[in-house]
Steps between C-alpha positions, in 0.01 A plus 500: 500500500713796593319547818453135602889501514510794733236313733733217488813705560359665809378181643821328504644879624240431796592148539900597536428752759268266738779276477749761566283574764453163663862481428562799711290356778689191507764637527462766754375227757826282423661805625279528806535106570852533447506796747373365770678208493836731522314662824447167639847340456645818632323426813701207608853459642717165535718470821653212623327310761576427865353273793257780573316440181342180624164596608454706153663209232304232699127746423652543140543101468179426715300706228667378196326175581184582392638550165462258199875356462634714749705268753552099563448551885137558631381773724530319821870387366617840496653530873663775639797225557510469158542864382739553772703187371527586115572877605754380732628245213557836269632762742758238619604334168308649213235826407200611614310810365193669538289758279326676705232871508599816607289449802737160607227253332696172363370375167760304391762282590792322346767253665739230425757338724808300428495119681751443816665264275869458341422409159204781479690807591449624173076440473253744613240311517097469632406828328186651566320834404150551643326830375199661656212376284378868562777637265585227218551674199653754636866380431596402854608185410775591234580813715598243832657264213713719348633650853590148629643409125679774519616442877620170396707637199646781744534340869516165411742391207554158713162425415457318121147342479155653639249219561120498520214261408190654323174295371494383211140574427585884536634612204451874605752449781719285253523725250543806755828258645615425125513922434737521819730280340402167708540172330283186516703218644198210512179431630423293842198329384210496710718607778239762652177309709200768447262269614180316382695311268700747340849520477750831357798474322809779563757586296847538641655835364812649497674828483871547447696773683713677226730626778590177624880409586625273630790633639239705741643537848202354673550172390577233710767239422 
């Protein structure tokens, strides 16, 4: 009896320490994953962007394409007249910025303009964020969010609401909005022609400037 209990007693010691073990492993690869994601995200830089970045957004946008839920327009819809307008849109009247590799790669992109009208001096509006498909996961995205948040808050206390339109279907991207502090405002249903049949809906959300004053000199009266 006395020595069937000290067989069973050693087993479960030998149990807890493969466990420990496996334990151990775990978590010494979390570190490593962990790690090199660090490595990676120190390997990018955000900058604002300028006229000369056409060629490079327009490759970024071209290839985001072939992604699954990646942007309305098509490849052949993504012109170099079109870049150049929606850059021109943000360096004029808005913000545009890029995250971009040591070595001057772009692989990502984030810009929002406010409309050449009276009563929407206070919108930024048309977001957009394209990230290399290359490097999702990486944190990109939040990185080139919070800069431009943070812009907004800083260089732009005129500014109270942040527009964009996301699909609905996408509750990754939703939820990645939401934890930025957007707001859902309503879904355009069936707004978005995929085609064969099938139609998208977007939600309209919303973030709101905490700087905002009215009493900001750039307002026009």
């Amino acid at each position: 009896m006395y020595s069937n209990s000290i067989f069973i007693l050693s087993f479960k010691i030998q149990s807890l320490n493969t466990k420990v073990v496996i334990l151990y492993i775990c978590a010494k690869y979390l570190v490593f994953k962990i790690q090199l994601w660090m490595k990676d995200i120190e390997n990018f830089e955000i900058r604002s962007s300028t006229m000369k970045d056409v060629v490079a957004v327009r490759a970024l946008y071209q290839k985001i394409t072939t992604v699954p839920d990646g942007i309305i327009r098509r490849m052949e819809e993504i012109t170099e007249s079109y870049v150049a307008g929606f850059l021109k849109k943000s360096l004029e009247n808005g913000i545009g910025l890029l995250a971009y590799k040591k070595d001057g790669e772009i692989i990502g992109e984030i810009h929002a303009h406010t409309p050449p009208i009276f009563a929407f001096q206070h919108l930024l509006t048309d977001l957009t964020i394209m990230v290399d498909p290359d490097v999702h996961g990486q944190g990109i995205g939040r990185a080139l969010f919070d800069a431009f948040l943070l812009k907004v808050q800083t260089d732009f206390q005129h500014i109270y609401r942040v527009e964009l339109f996301v699909r609905e279907h996408n509750e990754r991207n939703v939820q990645f909005y939401e934890s930025l502090g957007f707001i859902n405002e309503g879904r355009q249903k069936g707004k978005i022609f995929i085609g064969k049949g099938i139609l998208q809906t977007p939600l309209h959300m919303v973030w709101f400037n905490p700087s905002f004053s009215l009493l900001d000199a750039r307002y026009e009266t």
